[in-house]
C-alpha positions in Angstrom: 0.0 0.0 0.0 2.8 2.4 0.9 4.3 1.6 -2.4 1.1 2.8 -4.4 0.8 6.0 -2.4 4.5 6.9 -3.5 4.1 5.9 -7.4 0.8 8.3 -6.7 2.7 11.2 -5.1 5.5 10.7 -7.8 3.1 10.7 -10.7 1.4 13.4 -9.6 5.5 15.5 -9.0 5.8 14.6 -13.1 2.3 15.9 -13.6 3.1 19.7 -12.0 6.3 20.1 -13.3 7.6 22.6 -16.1 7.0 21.8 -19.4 10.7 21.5 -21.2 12.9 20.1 -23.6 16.1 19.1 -23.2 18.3 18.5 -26.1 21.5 15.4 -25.4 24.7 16.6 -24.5 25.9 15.4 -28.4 22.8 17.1 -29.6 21.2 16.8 -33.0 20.9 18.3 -36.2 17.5 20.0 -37.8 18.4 19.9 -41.4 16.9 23.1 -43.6 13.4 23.5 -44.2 12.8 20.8 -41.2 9.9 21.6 -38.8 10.6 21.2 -35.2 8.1 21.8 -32.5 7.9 21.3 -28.9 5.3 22.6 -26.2 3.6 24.8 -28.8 7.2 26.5 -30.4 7.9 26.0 -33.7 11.1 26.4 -35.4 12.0 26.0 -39.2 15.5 26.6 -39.8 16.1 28.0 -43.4 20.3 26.3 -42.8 20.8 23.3 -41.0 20.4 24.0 -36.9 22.6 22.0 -34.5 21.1 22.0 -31.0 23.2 20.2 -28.1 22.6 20.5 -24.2 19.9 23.3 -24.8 17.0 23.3 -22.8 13.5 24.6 -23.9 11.4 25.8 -20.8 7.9 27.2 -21.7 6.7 29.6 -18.7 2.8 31.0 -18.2 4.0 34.3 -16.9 4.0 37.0 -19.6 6.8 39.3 -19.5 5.4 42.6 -18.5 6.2 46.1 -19.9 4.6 49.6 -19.3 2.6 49.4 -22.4 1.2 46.1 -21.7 2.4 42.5 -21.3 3.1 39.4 -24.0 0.9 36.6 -23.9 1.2 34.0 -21.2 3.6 31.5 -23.4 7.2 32.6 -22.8 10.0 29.9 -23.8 13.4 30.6 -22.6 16.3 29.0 -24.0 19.5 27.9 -22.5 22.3 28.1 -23.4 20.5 30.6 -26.6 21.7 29.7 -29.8 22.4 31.1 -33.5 19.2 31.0 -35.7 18.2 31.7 -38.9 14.8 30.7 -40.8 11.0 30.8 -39.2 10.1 30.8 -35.8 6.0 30.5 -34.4 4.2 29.7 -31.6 1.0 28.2 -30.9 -1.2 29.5 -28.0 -4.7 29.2 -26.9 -7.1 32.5 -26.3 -7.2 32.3 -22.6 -2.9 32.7 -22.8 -3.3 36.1 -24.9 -3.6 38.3 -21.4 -5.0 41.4 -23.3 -3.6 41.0 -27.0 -5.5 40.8 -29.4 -4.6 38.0 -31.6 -4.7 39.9 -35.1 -1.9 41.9 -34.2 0.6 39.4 -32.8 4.2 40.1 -33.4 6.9 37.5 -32.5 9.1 38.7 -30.0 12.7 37.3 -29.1 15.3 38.0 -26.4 19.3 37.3 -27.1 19.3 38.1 -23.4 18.6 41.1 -21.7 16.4 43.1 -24.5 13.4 41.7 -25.6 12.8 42.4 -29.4 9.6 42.5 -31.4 9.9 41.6 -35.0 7.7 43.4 -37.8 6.1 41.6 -40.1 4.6 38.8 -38.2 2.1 36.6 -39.8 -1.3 36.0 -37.1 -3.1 33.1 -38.1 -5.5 31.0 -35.7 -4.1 30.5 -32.3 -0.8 30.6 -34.5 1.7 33.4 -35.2 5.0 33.3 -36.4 7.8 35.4 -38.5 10.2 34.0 -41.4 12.7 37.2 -40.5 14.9 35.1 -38.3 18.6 35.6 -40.0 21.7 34.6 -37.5 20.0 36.1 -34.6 20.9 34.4 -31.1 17.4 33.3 -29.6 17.3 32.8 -25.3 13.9 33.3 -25.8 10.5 34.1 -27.3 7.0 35.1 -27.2 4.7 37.4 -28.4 3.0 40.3 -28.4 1.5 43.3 -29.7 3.3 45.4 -31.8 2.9 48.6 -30.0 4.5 47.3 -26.6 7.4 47.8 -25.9 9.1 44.7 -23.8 11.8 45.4 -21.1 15.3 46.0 -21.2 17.4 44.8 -18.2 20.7 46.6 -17.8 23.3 43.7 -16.0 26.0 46.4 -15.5 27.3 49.7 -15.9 30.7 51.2 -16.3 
């Protein structure tokens, strides 16, 4: 009996937990034009894409600016790495926390500036953005294009 009341506790510690992906230490290759999608990100490298020891984390909490907030689907990525070709992202209504859906704009981060991209193509519950060309992605979301996402200043000389 004890030994079904663990396997319950367990299974319901792997139920709670953070959706993620984690990519081996000797990684893999996406070859060009390849779609790859995990927790509702898409990527669609327009060059082949080596990923190795990155982790994918999606997070509910939108990143929050003056002029409003992203939707409630923020991936992070670490350690970030070189991209180039399309990335989207699939969300449900009850993540877009004030946008309206129409008017998405993918948004990335190389780290401590969040940047939203022009351009962006809103479909159902969909958006995404082919304008990706070597940029270093630690992470994305979206938003609307008139917010502005914050900048974090790590130091100052």
């Amino acid at each position: 009996m004890k030994q079904l009341f663990l396997l319950a506790c367990l299974g319901g510690i792997a139920t709670t937990g953070t959706a993620q992906f984690l990519a081996p230490a000797e990684g893999f290759t996406l070859k060009s034009g390849t779609e790859f999608f995990t927790e509702g990100l898409v990527l669609i490298p327009s060059s082949d894409l080596t990923i190795s020891s990155d982790t994918i984390r999606l997070s509910q909490t939108p990143i929050t600016a003056t002029g409003g907030a992203s939707i409630a689907r923020v991936y992070s990525i670490s350690p970030s790495f070189l991209f180039s070709g399309t990335a989207g992202i699939r969300y449900t209504n009850a993540e877009l926390n004030g946008n309206q859906a129409n008017t998405l704009e993918v948004a990335f981060s190389a780290g401590n500036e969040f940047i939203t991209l022009t351009n962006s193509t809103p479909g159902a519950n969909f958006v995404f953005n082919t304008g990706f060309a070597n940029t270093t992605i630690a992470a994305v979301t979206a938003t609307n294009a008139g917010v502005a996402l914050p900048i974090t200043l790590l130091s100052f000389t």
